[in-house]
Structure formats: structure tokens, C-alpha cells
C-alpha positions in Angstrom: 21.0 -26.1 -1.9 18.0 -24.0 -3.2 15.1 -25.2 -1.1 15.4 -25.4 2.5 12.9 -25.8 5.1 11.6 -24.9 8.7 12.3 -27.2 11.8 8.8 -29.2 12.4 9.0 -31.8 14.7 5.5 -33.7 15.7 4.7 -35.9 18.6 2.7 -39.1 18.2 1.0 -40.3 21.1 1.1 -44.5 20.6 -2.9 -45.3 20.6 -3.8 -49.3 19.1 -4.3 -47.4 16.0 -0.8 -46.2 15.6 0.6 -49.2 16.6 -0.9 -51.2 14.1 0.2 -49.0 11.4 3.3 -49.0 12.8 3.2 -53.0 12.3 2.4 -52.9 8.7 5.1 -50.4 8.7 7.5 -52.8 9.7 6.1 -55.6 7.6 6.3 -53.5 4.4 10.2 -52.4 5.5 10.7 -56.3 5.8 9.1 -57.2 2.7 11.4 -54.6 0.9 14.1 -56.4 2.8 12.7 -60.0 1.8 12.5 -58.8 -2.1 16.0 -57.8 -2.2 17.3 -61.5 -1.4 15.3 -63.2 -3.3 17.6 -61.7 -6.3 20.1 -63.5 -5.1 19.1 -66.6 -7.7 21.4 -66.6 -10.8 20.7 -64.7 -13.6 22.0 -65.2 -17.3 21.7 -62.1 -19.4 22.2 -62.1 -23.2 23.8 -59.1 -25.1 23.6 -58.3 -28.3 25.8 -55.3 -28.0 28.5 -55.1 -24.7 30.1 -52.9 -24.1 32.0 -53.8 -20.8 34.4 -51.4 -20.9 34.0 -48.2 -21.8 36.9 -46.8 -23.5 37.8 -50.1 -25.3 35.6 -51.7 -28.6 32.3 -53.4 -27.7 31.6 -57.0 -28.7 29.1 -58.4 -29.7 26.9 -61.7 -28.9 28.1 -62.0 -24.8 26.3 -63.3 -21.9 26.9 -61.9 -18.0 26.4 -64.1 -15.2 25.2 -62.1 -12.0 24.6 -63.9 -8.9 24.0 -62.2 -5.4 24.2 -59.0 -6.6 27.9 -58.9 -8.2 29.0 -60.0 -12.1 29.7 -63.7 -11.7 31.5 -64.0 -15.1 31.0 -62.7 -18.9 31.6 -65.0 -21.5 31.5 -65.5 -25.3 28.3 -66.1 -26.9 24.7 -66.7 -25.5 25.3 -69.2 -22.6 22.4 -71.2 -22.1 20.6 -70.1 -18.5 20.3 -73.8 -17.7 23.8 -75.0 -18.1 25.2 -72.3 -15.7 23.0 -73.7 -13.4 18.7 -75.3 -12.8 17.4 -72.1 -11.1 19.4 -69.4 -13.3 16.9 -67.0 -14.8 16.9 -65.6 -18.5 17.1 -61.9 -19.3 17.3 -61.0 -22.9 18.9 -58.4 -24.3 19.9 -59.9 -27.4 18.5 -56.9 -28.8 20.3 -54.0 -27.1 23.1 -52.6 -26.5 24.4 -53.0 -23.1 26.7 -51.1 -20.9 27.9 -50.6 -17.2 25.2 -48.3 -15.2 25.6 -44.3 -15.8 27.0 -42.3 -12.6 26.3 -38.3 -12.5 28.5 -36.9 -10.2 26.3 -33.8 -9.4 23.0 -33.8 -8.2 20.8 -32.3 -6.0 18.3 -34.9 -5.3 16.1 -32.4 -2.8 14.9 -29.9 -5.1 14.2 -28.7 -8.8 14.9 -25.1 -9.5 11.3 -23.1 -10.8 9.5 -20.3 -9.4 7.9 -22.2 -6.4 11.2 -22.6 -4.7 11.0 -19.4 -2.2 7.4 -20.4 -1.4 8.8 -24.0 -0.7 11.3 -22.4 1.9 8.8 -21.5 4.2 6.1 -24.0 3.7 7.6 -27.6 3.0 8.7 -29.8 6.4 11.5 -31.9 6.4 9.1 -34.9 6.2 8.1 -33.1 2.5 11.3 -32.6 1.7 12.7 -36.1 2.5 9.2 -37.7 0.3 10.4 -35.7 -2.7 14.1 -36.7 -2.4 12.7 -40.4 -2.3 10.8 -39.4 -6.0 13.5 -37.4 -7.4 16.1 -40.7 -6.8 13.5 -43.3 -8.2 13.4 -40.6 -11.2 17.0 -40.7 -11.9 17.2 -44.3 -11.2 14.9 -45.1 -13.9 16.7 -42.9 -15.7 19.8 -45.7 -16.0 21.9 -43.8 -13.5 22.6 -46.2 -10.8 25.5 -44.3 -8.6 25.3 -40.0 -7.9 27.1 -37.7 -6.1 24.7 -35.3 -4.0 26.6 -32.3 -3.7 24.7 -30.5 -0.9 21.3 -31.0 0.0 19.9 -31.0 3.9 22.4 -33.2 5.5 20.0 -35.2 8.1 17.5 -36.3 5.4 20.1 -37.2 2.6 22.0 -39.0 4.5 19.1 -41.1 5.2 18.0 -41.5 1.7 21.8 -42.8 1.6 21.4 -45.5 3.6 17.6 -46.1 2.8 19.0 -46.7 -0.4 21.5 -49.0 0.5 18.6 -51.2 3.1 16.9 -51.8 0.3 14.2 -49.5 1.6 13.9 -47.2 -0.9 14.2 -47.7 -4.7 17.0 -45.1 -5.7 20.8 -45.0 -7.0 23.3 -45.5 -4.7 24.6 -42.0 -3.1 27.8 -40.5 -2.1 25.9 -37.8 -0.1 28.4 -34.5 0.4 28.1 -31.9 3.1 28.7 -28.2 2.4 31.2 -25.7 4.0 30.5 -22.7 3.4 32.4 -18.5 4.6 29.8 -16.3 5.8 27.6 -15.0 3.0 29.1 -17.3 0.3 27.6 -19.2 -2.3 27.0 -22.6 0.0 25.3 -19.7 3.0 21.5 -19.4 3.2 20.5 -15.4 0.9 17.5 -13.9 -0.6 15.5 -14.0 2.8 14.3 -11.9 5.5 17.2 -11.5 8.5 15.1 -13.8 11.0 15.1 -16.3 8.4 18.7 -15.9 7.2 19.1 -16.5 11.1 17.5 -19.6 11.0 18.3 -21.4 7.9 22.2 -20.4 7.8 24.3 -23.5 7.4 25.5 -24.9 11.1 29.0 -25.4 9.2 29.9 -21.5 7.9 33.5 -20.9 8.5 35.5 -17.8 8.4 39.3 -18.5 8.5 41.2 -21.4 8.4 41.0 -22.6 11.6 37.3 -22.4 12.1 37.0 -24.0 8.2 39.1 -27.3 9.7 36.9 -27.6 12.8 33.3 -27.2 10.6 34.9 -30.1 7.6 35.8 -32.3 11.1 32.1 -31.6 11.9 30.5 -32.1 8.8 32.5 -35.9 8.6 31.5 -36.8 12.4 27.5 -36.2 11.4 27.8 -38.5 8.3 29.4 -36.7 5.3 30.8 -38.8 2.5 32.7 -36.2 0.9 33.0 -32.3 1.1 32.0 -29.6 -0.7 33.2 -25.7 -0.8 32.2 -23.0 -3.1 35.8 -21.0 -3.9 33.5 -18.5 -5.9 30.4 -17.0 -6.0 27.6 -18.4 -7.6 24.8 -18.1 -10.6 22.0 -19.0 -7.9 22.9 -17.0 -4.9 20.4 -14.0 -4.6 23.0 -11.6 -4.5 25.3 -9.4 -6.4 28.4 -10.3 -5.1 29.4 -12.0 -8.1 31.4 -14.9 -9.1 34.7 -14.2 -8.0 36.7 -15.8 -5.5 35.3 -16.2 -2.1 37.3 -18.9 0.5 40.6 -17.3 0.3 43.8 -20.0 -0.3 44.2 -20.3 3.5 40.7 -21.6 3.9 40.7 -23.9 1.3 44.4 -25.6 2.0 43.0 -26.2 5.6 39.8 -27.7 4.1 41.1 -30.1 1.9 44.3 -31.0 4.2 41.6 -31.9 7.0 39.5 -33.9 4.8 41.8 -35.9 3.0 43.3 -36.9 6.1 39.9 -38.1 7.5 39.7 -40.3 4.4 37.5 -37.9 2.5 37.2 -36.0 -1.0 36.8 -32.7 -2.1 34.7 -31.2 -4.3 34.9 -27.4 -5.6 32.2 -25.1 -7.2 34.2 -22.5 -8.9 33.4 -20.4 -12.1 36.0 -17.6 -12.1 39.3 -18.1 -13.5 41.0 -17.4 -10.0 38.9 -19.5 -7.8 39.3 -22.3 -9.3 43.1 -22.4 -9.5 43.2 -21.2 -6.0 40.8 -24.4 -5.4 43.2 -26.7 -7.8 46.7 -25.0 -5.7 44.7 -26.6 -2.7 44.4 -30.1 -4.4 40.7 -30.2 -4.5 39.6 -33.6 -6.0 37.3 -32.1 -8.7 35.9 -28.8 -9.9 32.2 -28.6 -10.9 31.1 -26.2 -13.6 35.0 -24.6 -14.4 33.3 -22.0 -16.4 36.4 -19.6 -17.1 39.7 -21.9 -16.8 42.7 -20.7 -18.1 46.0 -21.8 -19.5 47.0 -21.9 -15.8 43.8 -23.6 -15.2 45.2 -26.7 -17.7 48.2 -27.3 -16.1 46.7 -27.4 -12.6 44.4 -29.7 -13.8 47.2 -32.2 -15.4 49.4 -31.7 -12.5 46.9 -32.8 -9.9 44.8 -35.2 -11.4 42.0 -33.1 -10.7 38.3 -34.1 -12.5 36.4 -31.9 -14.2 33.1 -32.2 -13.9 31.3 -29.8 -16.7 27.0 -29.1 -15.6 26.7 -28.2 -19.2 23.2 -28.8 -19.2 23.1 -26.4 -15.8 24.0 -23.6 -18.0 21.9 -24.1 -20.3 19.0 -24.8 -18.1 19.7 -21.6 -16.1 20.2 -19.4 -19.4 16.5 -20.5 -20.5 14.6 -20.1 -17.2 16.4 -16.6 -17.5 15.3 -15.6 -20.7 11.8 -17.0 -20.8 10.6 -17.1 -17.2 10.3 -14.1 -14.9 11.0 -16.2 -10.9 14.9 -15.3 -10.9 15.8 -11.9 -9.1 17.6 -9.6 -11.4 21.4 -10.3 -10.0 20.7 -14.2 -10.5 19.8 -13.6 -13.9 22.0 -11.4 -15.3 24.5 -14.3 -13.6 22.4 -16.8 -15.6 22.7 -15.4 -19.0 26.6 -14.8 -18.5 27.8 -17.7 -17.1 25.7 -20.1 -18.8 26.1 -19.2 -22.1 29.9 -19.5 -21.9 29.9 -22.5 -19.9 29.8 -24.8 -23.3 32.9 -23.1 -24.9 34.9 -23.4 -21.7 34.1 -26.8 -21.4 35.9 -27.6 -24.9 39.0 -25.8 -24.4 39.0 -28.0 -21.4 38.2 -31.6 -22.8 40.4 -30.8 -26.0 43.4 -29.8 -23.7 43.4 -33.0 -22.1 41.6 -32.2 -18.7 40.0 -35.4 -17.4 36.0 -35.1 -17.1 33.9 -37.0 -14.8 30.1 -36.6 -16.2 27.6 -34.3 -14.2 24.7 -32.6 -14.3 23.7 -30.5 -11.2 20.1 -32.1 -11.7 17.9 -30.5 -9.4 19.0 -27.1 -11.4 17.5 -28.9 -14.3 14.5 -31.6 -13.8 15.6 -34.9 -12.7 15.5 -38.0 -15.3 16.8 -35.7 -18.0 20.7 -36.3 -16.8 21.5 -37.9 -20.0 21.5 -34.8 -21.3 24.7 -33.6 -20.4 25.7 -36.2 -22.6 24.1 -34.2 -25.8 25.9 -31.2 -25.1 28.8 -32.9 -24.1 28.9 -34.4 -27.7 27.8 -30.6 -29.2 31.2 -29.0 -27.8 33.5 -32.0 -29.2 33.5 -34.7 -27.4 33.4 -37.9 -28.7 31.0 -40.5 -27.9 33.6 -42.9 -26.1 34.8 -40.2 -24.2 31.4 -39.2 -22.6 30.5 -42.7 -21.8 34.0 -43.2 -19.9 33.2 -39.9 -18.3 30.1 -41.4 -17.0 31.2 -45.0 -16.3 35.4 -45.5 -15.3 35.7 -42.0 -14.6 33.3 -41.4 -12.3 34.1 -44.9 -10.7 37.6 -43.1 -9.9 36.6 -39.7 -8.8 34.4 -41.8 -5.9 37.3 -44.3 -5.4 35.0 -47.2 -6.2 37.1 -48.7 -9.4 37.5 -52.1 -7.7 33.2 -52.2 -7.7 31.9 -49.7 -10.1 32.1 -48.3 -13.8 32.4 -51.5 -15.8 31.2 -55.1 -16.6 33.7 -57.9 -15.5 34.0 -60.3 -12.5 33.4 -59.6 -9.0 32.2 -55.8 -9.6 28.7 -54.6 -8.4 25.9 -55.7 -10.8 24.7 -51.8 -12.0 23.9 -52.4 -15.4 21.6 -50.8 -18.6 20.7 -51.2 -21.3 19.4 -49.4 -24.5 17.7 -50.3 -27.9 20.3 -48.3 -30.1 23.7 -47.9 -29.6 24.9 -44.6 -27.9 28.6 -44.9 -29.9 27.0 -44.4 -32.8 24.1 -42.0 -31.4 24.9 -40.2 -27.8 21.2 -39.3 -27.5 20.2 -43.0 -27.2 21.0 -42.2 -23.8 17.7 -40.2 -23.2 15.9 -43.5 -23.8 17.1 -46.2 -21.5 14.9 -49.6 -21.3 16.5 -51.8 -19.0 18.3 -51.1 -15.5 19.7 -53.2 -13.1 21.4 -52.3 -10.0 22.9 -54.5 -7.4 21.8 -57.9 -9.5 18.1 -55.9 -9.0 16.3 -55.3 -12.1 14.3 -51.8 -11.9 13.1 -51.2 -15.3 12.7 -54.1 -17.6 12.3 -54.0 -21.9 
């Protein structure tokens, strides 16, 4: 949502040169293809520490068979690899502490905020845009997040990352990729550029009234979307002074969720002042990123429709830095920065202590991707307890996405995305920031 760049399409003529790389193309897309089934073999891991639920008490000395890609069984004490059955293979973590793979469900897997980002505008292709998406999802893969929740990037290439991703092509975390719908001049709109510019990189689905906002979410779906996003206020990163405040008036947003829900879809809302978000929680949005300035009204919206919270603690705090010690951001963004971010932690626990449920996220691509994990710090430095923020991350998250039945936890038949770290994050959250093994889909990525 912060870098964006110019149309540039090239024509290849097909000379015997081409078409031989395009042949070792193809073999190295089939060989990617080839690698992913050959995990299809047993394999017997040993845990010292399991945690396969979070929420309830870990035990200790397990083992988790995996076969094809999916939890086979988890039993009690170290199986041997051989009597489950001659081909199974061994992976030790008798060592660690193990757990179900992390979800963060905020990213932005196209961009990292910093002072290059108005050049990048103008001078990256899609191509370059696409190449760094493909870095920044290897990043937070080997980070021990194995699921994310892109919440706006340039629809066409993400949603090939997506299913790259899910090919096997490309070495990432699976994606729920989300399109944007955006009034005219809100936060999701294209700012801070000349007007032939603003003219050219303007969102294709800006809506103004209720009526135009159903036909652009019906549009956004039909092109690929796996979810919607709105912004019912203003926002810290917009170059411009409008503010915070609410933006898509209730009529907008009723027609925008009503439409999307009914086309099987969810909703996610950026909101920071007090009277967007209810307006976005009256609507039944299905979460609300950042939440800076809920109220008592707030709380009881939240209870009443189930709604996650998902906190970008470590977006505030990323923004109030680059604010106070770097000199890129305009002087509305910052003086948005140092306001909103610095009372984005206390909001949060007034939240989490009322009861609100939280779904962990980060809005990475604010701050630098691989660093997710620490949300989870500053989740734990406004009160939250260490079983909390791993649920928030794990069965939470699995919920907010609808993917319970595959997702968030270690038992039978569920989707092999597990980690694994050297101390246990129960007792120490910022184990976290130091993951050793991950395994997604039955495929091992980063090994001890």
C-alpha cells in the first residue's frame, strides 16, 4: 500500500536463445514441482517440548507423524522412525520446544517503509516489485511464520505470489491475499504525488456511495481477492492532513461487508479513531487492524460481534521511531506517527484486559520483514500473557481465516506448518525472535 509502480510491459521476440532459457525455465519450475513430492515419505519428529495446542499445557517427550504433507498422528513418547514404518525419516527435536507454525494476520509482503519508497514509485516495474515480494515471503517464512494475511499490496502480482506459493514455485507462507476498497482520497487511495500521477496510480476499485462500494468489492472478488479490506478512517501513512477520523460513512461500509460476506468473503477494517471503528464494528466487519482509540462502546461491539482485534503494536512503534529519528516522512505523516503510535500500546491493553479477542499482527512491510515476532514482545510489555499471544498467533488466527479444520494446531489430519525453537516461549516470549526449525506443508525450510 506504500510503494506502487508504473505499467511496463516488454515484448520478447522468441529467438533459439530464448527458447532455450525458456526450457530450463520450465525444468527448474518442474524440479521445484518434483522436490515438493518427494516429501511425501514419512517423517517421525521427536519433541522434547509440544506444545500442540496453544491455550492448553504442553507435554513433554511426544513424537508427530507427518506423511504427505498433513499430521498423521502424535503420540506419547519418542516413537521409533522405523517401527511406524522402513522409509520414515528422523527429525529431532528432542531438544526444543515445538509448536504449531506462527500466522501474522497483517502484512504487506511488497514493500518496507524507509525513505526510498517515493523514489521506488516511479522507478520499480512490476517485475521488481513481484522479485521483492518473492524475498520478503521467504524472509518471513524463515522467520517461523507459515500462514499471513496480505492486507493490500498490487493485486495482480500478489495474487500470483499466492498461488506461486501454493505450486510449490516459490518458497514463501501460504497467503490469504486481500484487495483494497477504498472512497476517493481515503487512506487505501493513491496521495503525496503529482496530479498525473495521482491519475495513474489511483486504485481501479475507489468507491463513493454505497452502491458504487458493492459493485467495486464484487470487482475486487471476480479478479482474485481472498478477502476485503476498507479503511473506515484516515491513516498515519497517507500524505495528507486529513486526519484519522472517519472516512467510508455507515452506508458504505454496511454495503461492503453485506456484499462480501455473501460472496463467501471476509472483512477486514483499518480504523484508529474511536468512531470509525465502531461504525466499522455496527457493519459487522470481521476484524479491526490497529484499534488505536476504542472505547467502552468499542468493547461491547467487539463482544457482541465476535469481531478480532488485530493490534500492529510493533507498527506504532516502528512509525514513532522513523518519526523521531529519520527526516523521509512529510510533516502531516509525522506528526500522525508520533500520536498514533505512541498511544497504540495503551489502547491495546484496555482492549486485551476487557476481553476483546486478538488475532496476532504486525503490518510488516511498515516495519522490516522477519522481525514479526516482535509484536509478540510488545504484546507481552502491555499485559498479555504468554499463552495468550501464542493462541493469538496460532487458533486465533486459524479462526479469523476460517481455516480451524487445517491450521493453528498439532493433531491428526491438520496441515503439517510446524516450528520449532531452542527455549521455550511460555516461559520467555522473545524466544520467538529466534526460530530454528520450520516446516510447512510436511516441507522442512529451516532445519537446527
Amino acid at each position: 500500500m506504500f510503494t506502487h509502480s508504473l505499467l511496463n510491459h516488454h515484448k520478447h521476440s522468441f529467438k533459439p536463445t530464448n527458447i532455450r532459457r525458456s526450457v530450463s525455465l520450465v525444468s527448474l519450475l518442474l524440479s521445484g514441482v518434483m522436490a515438493q513430492s518427494a516429501f511425501a515419505a514419512t517423517q517421525v519428529i521427536h519433541a522434547g517440548e509440544l506444545l500442540a495446542i496453544p491455550g492448553k499445557s504442553p507435554l513433554t517427550q511426544q513424537t508427530i507423524v507427518v506423511k504427505d504433507g498433513k499430521i498423521l498422528d502424535v503420540r506419547e513418547g519418542y516413537i521409533s522412525a522405523n517401527s511406524i514404518t522402513k522409509d520414515a525419516k528422523l527429525i529431532d527435536l528432542s531438544n526444543s520446544f515445538v509448536m504449531p507454525g506462527l500466522m501474522d494476520m497483517h502484512v504487506h509482503l511488497q514493500m518496507e517503509l524507509g525513505p526510498d519508497n517515493t523514489k521506488d514509485t516511479v522507478k520499480l516495474s512490476d517485475a521488481d516489485i513481484a522479485m521483492k515480494s518473492v524475498h520478503y515471503a521467504k524472509t518471513t517464512l524463515l522467520a517461523g511464520f507459515t500462514t499471513v494475511r496480505d492486507l493490500l499490496s498490487e493485486s495482480e502480482q500478489m495474487y500470483a505470489l499466492r498461488d506461486g506459493v501454493e505450486k510449490g514455485w516459490i518458497e514463501g507462507p501460504r497467503i490469504i491475499a486481500a484487495a483494497g476498497i477504498s472512497i476517493t482520497g481515503g487512506h487505501l487511495d493513491a496521495d503525496g504525488m503529482a496530479p498525473d500521477l495521482l491519475a495513474m496510480k489511483s486504485p481501479k476499485t475507489l468507491c463513493d456511495g454505497p452502491y458504487e462500494c458493492r459493485k467495486m468489492t464484487r470487482h475486487a472478488i471476480k479478479y482474485g481477492a481472498d478477502a476485503i479490506k476498507v479503511a473506515s478512517t484516515g491513516g498515519v501513512l497517507s500524505d495528507t492532513n486529513t486526519g484519522t477520523g472517519q472516512q467510508m460513512t455507515d452506508l458504505e461500509l454496511k454495503e461492503i461487508v453485506q456484499t462480501a460476506h455473501d460472496l463467501g468473503r471476509k472483512v477486514a477494517s483499518h480504523a484508529h479513531a474511536t468512531a470509525g471503528i465502531n461504525a466499522a464494528l455496527r457493519a459487522g466487519v470481521d476484524s479491526i487492524e490497529h484499534g488505536s482509540y476504542a472505547d467502552d462502546e468499542t468493547i461491547k461491539l467487539f463482544k457482541q460481534t465476535g469481531a478480532y482485534l488485530v493490534p500492529t503494536l510493533l507498527a506504532g512503534a516502528t512509525v514513532v521511531d522513523m518519526a523521531e529519528t529519520s527526516d523521509f516522512m512529510s510533516k502531516p505523516i509525522k506528526a500522525k506517527a508520533i500520536r498514533v503510535g505512541a498511544d497504540m500500546l495503551a489502547n491495546f491493553e484496555k482492549s486485551y484486559k476487557a476481553g476483546v479477542k486478538i488475532a496476532f499482527g504486525t503490518d510488516s512491510g511498515v516495519s522490516k520483514h522477519g522481525i514479526n515476532a516482535q509484536e509478540a514482545v510488545l504484546m507481552h510489555q502491555a499485559g498479555m500473557s504468554n499463552s495468550d499471544i501464542l493462541q493469538s498467533a496460532t487458533v486465533n488466527a486459524a479462526d479469523l481465516i476460517d481455516m480451524s479444520d487445517k491450521l493453528g494446531t498439532i493433531e491428526t489430519g491438520k496441515f503439517a506448518d510446524i516450528i520449532a525453537t531452542k527455549k521455550s516461549p511460555l516461559k520467555d516470549i522473545s524466544a520467538l525472535l529466534s526460530v530454528s526449525f520450520v516446516m510447512k506443508d510436511g516441507k522442512v525450510y529451516k532445519d537446527l
